[in-house]
N, C-alpha and C positions, 0 to 999 in steps of 0.2 A: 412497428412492434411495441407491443404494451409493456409497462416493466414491472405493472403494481407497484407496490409499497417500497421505495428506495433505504436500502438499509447503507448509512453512511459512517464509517468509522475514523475516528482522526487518530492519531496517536500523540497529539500534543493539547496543551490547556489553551494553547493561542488559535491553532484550529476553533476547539468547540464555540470558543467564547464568541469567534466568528460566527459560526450559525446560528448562535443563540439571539444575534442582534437581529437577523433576517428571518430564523423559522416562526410560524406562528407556533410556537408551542399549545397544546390541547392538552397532553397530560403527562404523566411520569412514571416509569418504575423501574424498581431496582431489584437488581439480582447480583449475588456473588460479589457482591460491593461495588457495581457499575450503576451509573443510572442512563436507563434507556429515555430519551426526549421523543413522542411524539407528535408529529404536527403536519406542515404544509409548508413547502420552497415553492413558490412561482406553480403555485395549484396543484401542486403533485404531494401525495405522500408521502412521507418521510420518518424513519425513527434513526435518529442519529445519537453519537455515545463516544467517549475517551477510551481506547481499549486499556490503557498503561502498555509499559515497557515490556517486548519478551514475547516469546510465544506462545507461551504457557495463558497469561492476562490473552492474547488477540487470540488465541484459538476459543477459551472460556464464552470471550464478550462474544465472538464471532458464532457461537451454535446457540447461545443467547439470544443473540440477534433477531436471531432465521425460525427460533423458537416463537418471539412474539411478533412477525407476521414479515419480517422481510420476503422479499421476493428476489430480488437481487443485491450486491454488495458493492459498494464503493471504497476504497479504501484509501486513505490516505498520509502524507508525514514525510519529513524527510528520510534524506538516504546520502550516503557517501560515494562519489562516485568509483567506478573500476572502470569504465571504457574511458582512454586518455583525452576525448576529443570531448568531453562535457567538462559545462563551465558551470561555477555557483551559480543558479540560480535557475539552472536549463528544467527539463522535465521529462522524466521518464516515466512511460505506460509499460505497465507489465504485458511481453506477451506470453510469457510461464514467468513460473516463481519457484524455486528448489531451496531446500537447508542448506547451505553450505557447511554445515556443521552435526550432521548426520552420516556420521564418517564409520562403515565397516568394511574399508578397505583388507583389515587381517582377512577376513571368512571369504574373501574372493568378490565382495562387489566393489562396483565404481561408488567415487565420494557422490554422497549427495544420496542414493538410493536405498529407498527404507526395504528393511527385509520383508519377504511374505506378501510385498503388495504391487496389486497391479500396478498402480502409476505412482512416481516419484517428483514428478514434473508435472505441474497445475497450468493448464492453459485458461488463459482470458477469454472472456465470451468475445467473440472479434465482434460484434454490434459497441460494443461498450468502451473495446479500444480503441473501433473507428471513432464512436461521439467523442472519445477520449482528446485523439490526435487533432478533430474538429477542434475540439474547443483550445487545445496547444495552439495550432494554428493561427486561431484568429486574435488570440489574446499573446502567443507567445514565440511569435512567426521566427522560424530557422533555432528554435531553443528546444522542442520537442522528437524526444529518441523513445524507439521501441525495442523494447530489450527485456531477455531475464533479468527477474531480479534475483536477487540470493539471501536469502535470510540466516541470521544462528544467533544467537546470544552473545555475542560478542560485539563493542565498539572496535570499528576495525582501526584502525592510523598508522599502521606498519605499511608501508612504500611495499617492502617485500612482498607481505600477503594481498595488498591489494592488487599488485601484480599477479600475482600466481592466481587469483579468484578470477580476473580476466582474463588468461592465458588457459588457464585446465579450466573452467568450469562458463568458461563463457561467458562472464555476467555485466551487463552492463551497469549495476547498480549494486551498495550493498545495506542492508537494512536489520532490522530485530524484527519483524511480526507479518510480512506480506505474507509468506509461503505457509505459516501454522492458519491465516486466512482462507487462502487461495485452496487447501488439504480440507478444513472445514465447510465449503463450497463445495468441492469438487464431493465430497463424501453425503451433501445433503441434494445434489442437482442443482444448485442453488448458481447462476451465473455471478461471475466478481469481473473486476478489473482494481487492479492497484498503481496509484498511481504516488508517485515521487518529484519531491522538488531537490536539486542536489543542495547540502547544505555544504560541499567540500568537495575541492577536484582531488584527482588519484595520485596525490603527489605528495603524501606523508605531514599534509599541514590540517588533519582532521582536527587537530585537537585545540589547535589554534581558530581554526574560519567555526566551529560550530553554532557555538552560541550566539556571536555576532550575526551571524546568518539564518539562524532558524526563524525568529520570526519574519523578515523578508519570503521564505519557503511556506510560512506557514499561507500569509498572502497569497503568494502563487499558489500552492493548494485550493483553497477557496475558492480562487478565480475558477481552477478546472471543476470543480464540483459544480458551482452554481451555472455557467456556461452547460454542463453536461446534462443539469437538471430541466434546466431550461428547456432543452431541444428533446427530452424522454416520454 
């Protein structure tokens, strides 16, 4: 299957700056204060872009994106883990993606679900989580989990809530911008997969491993995207 025009999102400056050394870049443009790159990764089209922070920035970039010719989405950036058994530096492929911080528990619903709408849980195209786990596999053999992700505006580092997001909400990752992606996808038809490098095990030292660890992450990032583009 074809994917057309690969729309690729990082959410860090160490991501782009990686693609920028590999995409042929052709041309540029900006919207909303993003600038969209487009060009060519190992002969395929490409328009790739820094969302910023939040979901508010990854939803914007994200219907931006799909505006100037994506056809499907890649997403990527670290994440904090919430399943006990991932280690810095492992990888998680989204197979949904939920708010965790879409909370109207008062009115009678479950956390996580938006009122009024059909789906609240964004599934991955399973073609793009298989190339996904492919390319884990071979670049990051026995490191790659498939798991919800969970998204909300928060940096999580509480032991407690990290726990409590794995335990009620299933999640094996926690992040700022997968799920405002995965809602902006699912609302244009538009196939995603998001994918994570953990920059911190679930064990209350977020605030400590982050920065040390992110660009390590952002690496392994990159490795899964160009492996993914390679075989698309």
């Amino acid at each position: 299957m074809g994917y057309g025009t690969i729309g690729i999102i990082g959410a860090m400056a160490e991501e782009i700056e990686l693609l920028h050394q590999h995409v042929q870049v052709s041309s540029e443009t900006a919207g909303a204060g993003i600038t969209y790159y487009e060009g060519t990764l190992h002969g395929k089209p490409v328009i790739f872009c820094k969302s910023g922070v939040g979901k508010v920035n990854a939803a914007v970039c994200t219907q931006l994106l799909i505006h100037l010719g994506a056809d499907c989405v890649l997403f990527t950036g670290v994440a904090g883990a919430l399943d006990p058994t991932l280690n810095i530096g492992d990888i998680v492929v989204s197979s949904t993606c939920m708010q965790h911080d879409m909370d109207v528990t008062p009115l009678g619903y479950k956390r996580g679900v938006i009122p009024y709408q059909e789906r609240s849980e964004f599934a991955a195209d399973p073609k793009l989580v298989e190339l996904a786990v492919q390319a884990g596999d071979k670049h990051f053999a026995g490191r790659t989990l498939v798991g919800k992700v969970l998204s909300g505006d928060q940096f999580i580092a509480s032991r407690e809530i990290v726990h409590d997001l794995y335990e009620s909400m299933n999640g094996a990752c926690a992040e700022m911008e997968g799920a405002a992606v995965a809602q902006v996808c699912d609302m244009n038809n538009t196939p995603f997969v998001v994918i994570r490098s953990m920059s911190d095990k679930a064990d209350g030292s977020a605030h400590i491993n982050f920065a040390e660890f992110t660009i390590q992450a952002a690496n392994h990032s990159y490795t899964m995207i160009e492996e993914m583009v390679k075989n698309m």
